[in-house]
ROTI-277807 format. One record per residue: residue in one letter; residue number from 1; x, y, z of N, C-alpha, C in turn. Coordinates in steps of 0.1 Angstrom, whole numbers, plus 5000, padded with zeros to 4 digits. Atoms other than C-alpha are relative to their C-alpha. Layout:
N
PT  residu  num  n_xx  n_yy  n_zz  ca_xx  ca_yy  ca_zz  c_xx  c_yy  c_zz
PT       a  NUM     X     Y     Z      X      Y      Z     X     Y     Z
...
//
This chain:
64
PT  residu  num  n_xx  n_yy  n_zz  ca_xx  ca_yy  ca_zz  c_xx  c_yy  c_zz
PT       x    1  4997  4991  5011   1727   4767   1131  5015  4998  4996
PT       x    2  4982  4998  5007   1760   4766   1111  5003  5009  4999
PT       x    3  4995  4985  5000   1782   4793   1108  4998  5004  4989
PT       x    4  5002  4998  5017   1781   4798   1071  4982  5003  5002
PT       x    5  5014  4993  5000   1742   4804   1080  5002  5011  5008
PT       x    6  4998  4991  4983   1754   4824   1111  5003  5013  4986
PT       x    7  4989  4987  5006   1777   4848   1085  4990  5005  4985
PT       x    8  5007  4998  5014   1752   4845   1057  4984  5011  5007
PT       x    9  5009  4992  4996   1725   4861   1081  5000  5014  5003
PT       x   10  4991  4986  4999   1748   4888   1095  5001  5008  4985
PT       x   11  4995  4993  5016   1756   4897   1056  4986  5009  4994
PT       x   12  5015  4994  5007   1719   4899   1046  4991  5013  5008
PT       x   13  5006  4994  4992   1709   4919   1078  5010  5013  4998
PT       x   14  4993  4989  4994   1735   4944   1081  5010  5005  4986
PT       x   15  4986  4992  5012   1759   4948   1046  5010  4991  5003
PT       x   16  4985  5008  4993   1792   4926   1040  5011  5010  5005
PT       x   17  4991  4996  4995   1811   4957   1054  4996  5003  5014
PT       x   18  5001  5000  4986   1790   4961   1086  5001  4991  5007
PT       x   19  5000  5014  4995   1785   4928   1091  5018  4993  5003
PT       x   20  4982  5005  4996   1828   4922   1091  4998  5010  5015
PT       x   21  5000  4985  4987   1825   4956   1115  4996  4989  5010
PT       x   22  5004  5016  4986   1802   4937   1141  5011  4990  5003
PT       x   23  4992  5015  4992   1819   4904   1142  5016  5003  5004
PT       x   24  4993  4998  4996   1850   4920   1146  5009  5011  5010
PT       x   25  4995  4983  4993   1852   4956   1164  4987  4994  5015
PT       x   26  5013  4996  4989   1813   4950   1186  5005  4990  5010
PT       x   27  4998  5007  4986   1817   4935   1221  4983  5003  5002
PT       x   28  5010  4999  4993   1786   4927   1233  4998  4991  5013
PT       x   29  5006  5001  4986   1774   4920   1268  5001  4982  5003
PT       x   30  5004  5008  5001   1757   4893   1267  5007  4987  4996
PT       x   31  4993  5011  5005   1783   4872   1250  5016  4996  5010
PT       x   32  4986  4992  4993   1808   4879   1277  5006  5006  4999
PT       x   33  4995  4994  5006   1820   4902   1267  5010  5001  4987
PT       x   34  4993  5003  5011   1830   4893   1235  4998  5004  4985
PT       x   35  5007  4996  5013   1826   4901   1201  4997  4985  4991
PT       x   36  5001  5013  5010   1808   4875   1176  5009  4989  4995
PT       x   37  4991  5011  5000   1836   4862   1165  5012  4997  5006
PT       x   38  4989  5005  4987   1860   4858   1196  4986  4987  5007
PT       x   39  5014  5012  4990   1821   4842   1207  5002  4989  4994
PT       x   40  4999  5013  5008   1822   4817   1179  5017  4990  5005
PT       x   41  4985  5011  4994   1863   4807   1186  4999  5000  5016
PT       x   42  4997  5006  4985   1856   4803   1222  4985  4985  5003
PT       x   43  5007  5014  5004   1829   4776   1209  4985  5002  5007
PT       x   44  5011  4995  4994   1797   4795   1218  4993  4994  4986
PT       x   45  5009  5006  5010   1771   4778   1193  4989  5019  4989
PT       x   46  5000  4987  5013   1763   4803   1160  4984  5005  5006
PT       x   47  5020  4998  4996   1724   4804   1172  5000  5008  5013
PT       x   48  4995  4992  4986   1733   4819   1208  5004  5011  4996
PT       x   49  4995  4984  5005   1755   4845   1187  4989  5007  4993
PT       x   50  5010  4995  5009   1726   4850   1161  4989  5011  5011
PT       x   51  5007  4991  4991   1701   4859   1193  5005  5009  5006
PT       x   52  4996  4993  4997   1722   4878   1208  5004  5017  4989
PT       x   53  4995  4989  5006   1735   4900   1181  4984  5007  4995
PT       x   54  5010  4996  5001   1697   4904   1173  4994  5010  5008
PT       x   55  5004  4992  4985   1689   4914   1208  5007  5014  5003
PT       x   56  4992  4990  5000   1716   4940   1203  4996  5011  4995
PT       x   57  5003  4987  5007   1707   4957   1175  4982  5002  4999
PT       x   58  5012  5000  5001   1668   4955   1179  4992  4995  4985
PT       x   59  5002  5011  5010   1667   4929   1146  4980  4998  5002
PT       x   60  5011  5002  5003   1628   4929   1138  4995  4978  5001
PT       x   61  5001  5014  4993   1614   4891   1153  4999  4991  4984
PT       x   62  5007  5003  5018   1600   4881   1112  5012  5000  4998
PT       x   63  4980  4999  5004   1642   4888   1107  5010  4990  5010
PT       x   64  4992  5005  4992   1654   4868   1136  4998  4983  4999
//
């Protein structure tokens, strides 16, 4: 997955102001503790972050 699909999914799923929120404020677990976009600059693949942020917010499967 490319990021530009990564950021275009986050946008569609959540709003372009939640969607900045998440990738920038949320730490999640699973990613090391990291937030999406500390995941992405530590070179974690955009598909890894996608499941994960799915897994997070209970993202409907037909949405993921």
């Amino acid at each position: 997955m490319r990021i530009t699909v990564f950021r275009r999914l986050m946008t569609e799923e959540f709003g372009d102001i939640r969607a900045g929120t998440l990738m920038n404020d949320h730490v999640i677990s699973s990613l090391g503790g990291r937030t999406p976009e500390q995941a992405l600059e530590a070179g974690i693949p955009a598909k890894d972050i996608w499941r994960a942020v799915c897994e997070e917010f209970d993202v409907p499967p037909e949405r993921r």
